[in-house]
N, C-alpha and C positions, 0 to 999 in steps of 0.2 A: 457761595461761602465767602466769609473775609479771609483774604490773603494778609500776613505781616510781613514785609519783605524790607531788607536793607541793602543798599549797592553798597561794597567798599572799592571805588575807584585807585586802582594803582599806578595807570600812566593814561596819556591824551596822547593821541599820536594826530596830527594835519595831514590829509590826503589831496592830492590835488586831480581834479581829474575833471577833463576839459575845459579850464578856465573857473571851476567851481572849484571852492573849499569847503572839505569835508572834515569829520574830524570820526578817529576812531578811538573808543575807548575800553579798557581791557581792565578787569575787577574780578573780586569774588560776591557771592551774593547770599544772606545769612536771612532762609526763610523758614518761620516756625511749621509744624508739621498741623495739617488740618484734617479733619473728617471726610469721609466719604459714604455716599450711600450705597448700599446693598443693589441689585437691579431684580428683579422679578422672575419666577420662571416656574416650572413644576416642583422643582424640589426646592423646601423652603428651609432654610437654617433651624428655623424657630419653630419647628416641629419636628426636626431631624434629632433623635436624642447622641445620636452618634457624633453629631456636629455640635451639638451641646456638650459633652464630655470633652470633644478636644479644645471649643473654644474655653472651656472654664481651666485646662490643661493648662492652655496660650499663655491664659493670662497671668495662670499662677508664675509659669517659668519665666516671664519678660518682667514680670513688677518685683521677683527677688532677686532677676540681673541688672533693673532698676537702680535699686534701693542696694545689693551688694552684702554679700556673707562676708562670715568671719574670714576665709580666704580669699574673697574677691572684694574688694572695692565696688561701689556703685557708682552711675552717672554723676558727673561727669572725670569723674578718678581713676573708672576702667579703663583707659591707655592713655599711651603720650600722645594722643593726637585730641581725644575732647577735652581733655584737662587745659588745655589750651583757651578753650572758652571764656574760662574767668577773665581772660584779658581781655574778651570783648566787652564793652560798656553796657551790649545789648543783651546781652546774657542771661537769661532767668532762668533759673533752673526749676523754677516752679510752673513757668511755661512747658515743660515736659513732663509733670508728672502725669499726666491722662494715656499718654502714649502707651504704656504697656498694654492698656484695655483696646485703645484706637487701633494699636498692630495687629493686637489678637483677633479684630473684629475684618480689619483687613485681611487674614488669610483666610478666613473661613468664607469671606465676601466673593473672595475669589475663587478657592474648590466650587460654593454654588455657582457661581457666573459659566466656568469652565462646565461642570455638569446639565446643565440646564440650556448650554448653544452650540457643545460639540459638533450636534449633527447639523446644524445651522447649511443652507449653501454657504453663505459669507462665512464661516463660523471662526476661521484666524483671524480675520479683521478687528469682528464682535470681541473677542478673546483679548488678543494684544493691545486694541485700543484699548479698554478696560482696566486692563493691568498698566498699562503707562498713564493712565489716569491716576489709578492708585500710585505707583513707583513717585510720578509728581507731587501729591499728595505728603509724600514723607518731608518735605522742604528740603533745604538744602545747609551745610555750614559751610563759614564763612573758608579761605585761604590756610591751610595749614592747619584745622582743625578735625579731618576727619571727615568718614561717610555719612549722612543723614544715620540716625538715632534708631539701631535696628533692622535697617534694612536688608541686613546680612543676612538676619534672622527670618524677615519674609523670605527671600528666597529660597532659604533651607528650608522651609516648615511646605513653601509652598509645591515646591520639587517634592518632598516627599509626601505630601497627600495627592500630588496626581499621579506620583508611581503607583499609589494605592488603589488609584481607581480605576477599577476592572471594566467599566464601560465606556471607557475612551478609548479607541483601540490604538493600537501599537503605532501608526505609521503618524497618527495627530500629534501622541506623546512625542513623540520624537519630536516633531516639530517648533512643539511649545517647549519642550526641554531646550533644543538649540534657542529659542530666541531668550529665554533665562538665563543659559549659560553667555548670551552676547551681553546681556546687560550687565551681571555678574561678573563676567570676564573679560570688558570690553577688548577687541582685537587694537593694537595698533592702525588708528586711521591716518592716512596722509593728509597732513594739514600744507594748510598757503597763506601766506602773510597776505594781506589787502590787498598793499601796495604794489605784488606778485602778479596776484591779477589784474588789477587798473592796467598795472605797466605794460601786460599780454595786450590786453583789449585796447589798449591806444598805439599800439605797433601795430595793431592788423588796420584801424584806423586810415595811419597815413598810410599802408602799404596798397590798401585797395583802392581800385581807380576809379573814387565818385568825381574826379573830372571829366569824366567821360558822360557824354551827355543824358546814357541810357540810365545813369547809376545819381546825377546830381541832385535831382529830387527826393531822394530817399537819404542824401549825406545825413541832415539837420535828425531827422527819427534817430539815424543809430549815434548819432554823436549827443544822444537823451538817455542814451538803453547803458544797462550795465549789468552783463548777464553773469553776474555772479554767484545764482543759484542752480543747479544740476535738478534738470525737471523740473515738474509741477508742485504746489505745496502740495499734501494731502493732508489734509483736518479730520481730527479724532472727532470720534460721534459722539463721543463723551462729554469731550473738555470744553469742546469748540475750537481746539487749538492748531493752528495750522501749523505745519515744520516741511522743512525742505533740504537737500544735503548741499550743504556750500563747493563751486568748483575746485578742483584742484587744478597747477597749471595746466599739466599734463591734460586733465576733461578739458578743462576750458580751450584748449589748442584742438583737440578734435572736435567741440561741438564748434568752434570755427571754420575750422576745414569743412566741415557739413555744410552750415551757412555758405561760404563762400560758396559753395558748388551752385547750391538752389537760387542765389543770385547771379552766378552766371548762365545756368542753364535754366531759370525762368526768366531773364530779361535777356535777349542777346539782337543783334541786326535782322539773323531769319523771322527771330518771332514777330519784329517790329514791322518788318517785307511783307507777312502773313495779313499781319490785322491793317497793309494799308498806311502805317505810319514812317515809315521811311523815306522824311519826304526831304532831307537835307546828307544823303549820304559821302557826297566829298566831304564836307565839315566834319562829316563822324570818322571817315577816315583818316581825316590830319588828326583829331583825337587821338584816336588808336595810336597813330604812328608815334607821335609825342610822347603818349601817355608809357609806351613800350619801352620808350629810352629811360625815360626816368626810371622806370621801374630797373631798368640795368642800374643805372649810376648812381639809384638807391643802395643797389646789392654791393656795388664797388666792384673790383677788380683785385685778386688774390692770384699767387701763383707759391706752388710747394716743391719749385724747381731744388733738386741739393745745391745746382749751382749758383750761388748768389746773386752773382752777376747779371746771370741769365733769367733768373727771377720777374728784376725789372725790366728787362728787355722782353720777355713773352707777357705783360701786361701791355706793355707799347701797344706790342704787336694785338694783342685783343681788342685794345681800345681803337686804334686807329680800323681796325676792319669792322667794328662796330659805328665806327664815327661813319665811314665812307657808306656803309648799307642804310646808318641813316640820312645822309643828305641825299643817297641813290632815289628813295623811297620817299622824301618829302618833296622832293625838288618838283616833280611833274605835280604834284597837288597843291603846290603854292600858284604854281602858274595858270591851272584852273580857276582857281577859288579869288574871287576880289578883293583888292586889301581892306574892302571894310570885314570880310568876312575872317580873316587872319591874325585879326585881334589878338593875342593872348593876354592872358590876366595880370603879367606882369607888365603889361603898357602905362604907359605915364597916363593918370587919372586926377583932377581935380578931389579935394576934400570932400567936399557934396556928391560929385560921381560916386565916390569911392561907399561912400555913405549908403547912396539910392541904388548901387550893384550887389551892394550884401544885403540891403533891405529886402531887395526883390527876391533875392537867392536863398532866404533863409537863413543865416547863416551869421550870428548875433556878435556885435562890436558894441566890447566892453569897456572899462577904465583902464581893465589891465594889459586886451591886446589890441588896444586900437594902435600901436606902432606897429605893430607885425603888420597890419591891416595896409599903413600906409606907406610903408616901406617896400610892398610888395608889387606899388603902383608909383616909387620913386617919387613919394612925397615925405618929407622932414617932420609932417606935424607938428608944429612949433607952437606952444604954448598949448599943447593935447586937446585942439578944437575938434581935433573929427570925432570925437565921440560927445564932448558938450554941445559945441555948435552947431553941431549934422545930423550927428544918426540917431541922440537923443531925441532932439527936436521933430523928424519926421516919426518916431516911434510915439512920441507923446500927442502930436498932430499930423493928423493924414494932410492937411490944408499943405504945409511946408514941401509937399508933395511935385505941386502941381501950381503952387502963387508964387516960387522962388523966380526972381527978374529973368535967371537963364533956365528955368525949369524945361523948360521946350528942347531945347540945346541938350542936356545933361540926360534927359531921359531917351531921347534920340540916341544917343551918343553912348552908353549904357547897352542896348537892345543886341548890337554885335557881339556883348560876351554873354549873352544869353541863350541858350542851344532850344530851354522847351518852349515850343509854342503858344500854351495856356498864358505864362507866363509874359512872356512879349504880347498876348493879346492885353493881360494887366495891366501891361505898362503904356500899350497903344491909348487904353480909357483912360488914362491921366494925361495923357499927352492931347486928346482932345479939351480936356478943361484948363489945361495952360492958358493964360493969356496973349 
């Protein structure tokens, strides 16, 4: 069928979310009401004279609450909320005059639908999709004008011919009544601003620890994802239209805490021991031990002493036993481990280094953070080359790779902050076409 549909835009809002801008846009939306067809089944409208009497009923009652008596006013004068219409420019009221026959034709579409798949196994699915096809059907008006043209009226007419019908048994009705009465009565839903969510999903972000080498591979996928929907879509059999329920923060904090779990207890050092791959496990322990602080002096230091004083004195006191169990706990692993292998990421790194380590890593240098980028390896970027003259250049040509004068050097050099093996074998096959 042809849709007419108008967006009235009210505000643009900018989202930002992982170095991407987004934009969100919030409107009303002013679309005419369309036709639907009937669906097929044993009992047929069009020979039911029952179903004949009340559609000729439908229609007489909807086209003189149309059109409006000596006491009532007609479309669109019947309240303060369609009269509002004329203001819109898109407005035709002769675009509505079919509607009292199309509503009448809707409720009788649906007692047949509902009579004809009761017994169905699927048969709520058959049922409601159906009826939200038709409910869709009615269009919509614009901001301040009121419900779609009637659909009060479906509802009432339609409630009442399935109370009427003696072969739907009691525990269905019930069922189809509750989901009439949700549409009808929608319950207060818990809404979340966007940005609510973005802002959840990039604190779990930096709080999880894809520096650790078990987890670095997978950073680049979730810093792509934005799980802002609650389950799977499901698509009407009808429409073809898929829908899904947007998280609230609240969902969205637990379906993280779920995640988080299944990333920790599907990737961990036993599974890695198991399958054979734990083939660098000092390294992964100064990981861990590192990764563990940060994660403290992420969280900070709080104390709800009454005594003031002593407040900041029992954070001293935290910090400094925290500080001493982490130098206890790294110091034997640094004396292990060889200073090429103790690298951390904040090491002084040439522009090109800096460039060919996040190349390898995944982990994409933009216009906007190549200072974070360089400042993290205590370089100045001066005149913002590491993103023109580095990591564009090897992103546009693999060549730049491997024909750079110190490419040998740099990619060498690189391979220490690299924990996965596939990876360092990458970088090994460019290091053989160096010059």
């Amino acid at each position: 069928m042809k849709r007419h549909t108008t967006f009235f835009a009210d505000s643009v809002k900018t989202i930002n979310f992982c170095n991407t801008q987004m934009f969100e846009v919030s409107g009303s939306v002013f679309e005419l009401p369309f036709e639907i067809r009937p669906t097929e089944g044993e009992h047929d409208f069009n020979k039911c004279e029952n179903c004949q009497n009340n559609l000729k009923e439908l229609i007489n009652r909807l086209t003189e609450k149309f059109e409006g008596t000596k006491d009532k006013k007609g479309f669109p004068f019947c309240c303060t909320y369609h009269v509002n219409l004329l203001n819109i420019k898109q407005f035709d009221r002769a675009s509505f005059t079919e509607v009292p026959v199309m509503v009448a034709h809707k409720i009788i579409y649906t007692s047949q639908h509902i009579k004809n798949n009761f017994e169905s196994d699927n048969w709520y699915k058959i049922i409601t999709d159906y009826m939200e096809n038709i409910i869709c059907s009615f269009g919509q008006m614009p901001k301040g004008c009121g419900e779609a043209l009637f659909l009060s009226d479906y509802f009432d007419y339609t409630t009442n011919l399935l109370k009427g019908c003696e072969d739907v048994p009691p525990n269905k009705k019930d069922k189809l009544m509750e989901y009439i009465n949700l549409y009808f009565k929608p319950n207060k839903k818990a809404t979340t601003d966007f940005n609510v969510l973005i802002g959840t999903y990039e604190k779990w972000l930096k709080i999880f620890p894809f520096e650790i080498s078990y987890f670095s591979n997978i950073k680049q996928h979730f810093e792509k994802q934005l799980p802002i929907l609650n389950g799977k879509p499901e698509v009407n059999m009808y429409s073809g239209i898929a829908k899904a329920k947007m998280h609230t923060k609240s969902s969205l904090t637990e379906a993280l805490i779920s995640l988080t779990n299944d990333l920790l207890t599907g990737l961990n050092g036993l599974i890695l021991y198991e399958k054979g791959q734990l083939t660098d496990p000092l390294k992964i322990k100064m990981e861990l031990i590192i990764n563990s602080r940060k994660m403290k002096l992420k969280q900070g230091y709080y104390n709800s002493s009454p005594n003031e004083e002593q407040r900041y004195r029992n954070i001293l006191k935290e910090w400094f036993k925290d500080e001493k169990k982490f130098i206890d706990e790294i110091s034997p692993v640094m004396k292990e481990l060889s200073p090429q292998l103790i690298k951390t990421e904040t090491d002084k790194l040439s522009l090109r280094e800096i460039a060919l380590l996040y190349y390898f890593k995944n982990e994409k240098i933009t216009i906007g953070n190549q200072d974070t980028f360089a400042e993290k390896h205590q370089q100045e970027n001066a005149g913002k080359k590491l993103y023109s003259d580095h990591y564009k250049r090897i992103v546009e040509d693999g060549k730049e790779i491997y024909q750079h004068k110190y490419s040998k050097k740099y990619l060498e050099n690189i391979k220490s902050y690299i924990a996965d093996s596939d990876t360092i074998k990458k970088i090994d096959s460019f290091i053989k076409k160096c010059n």
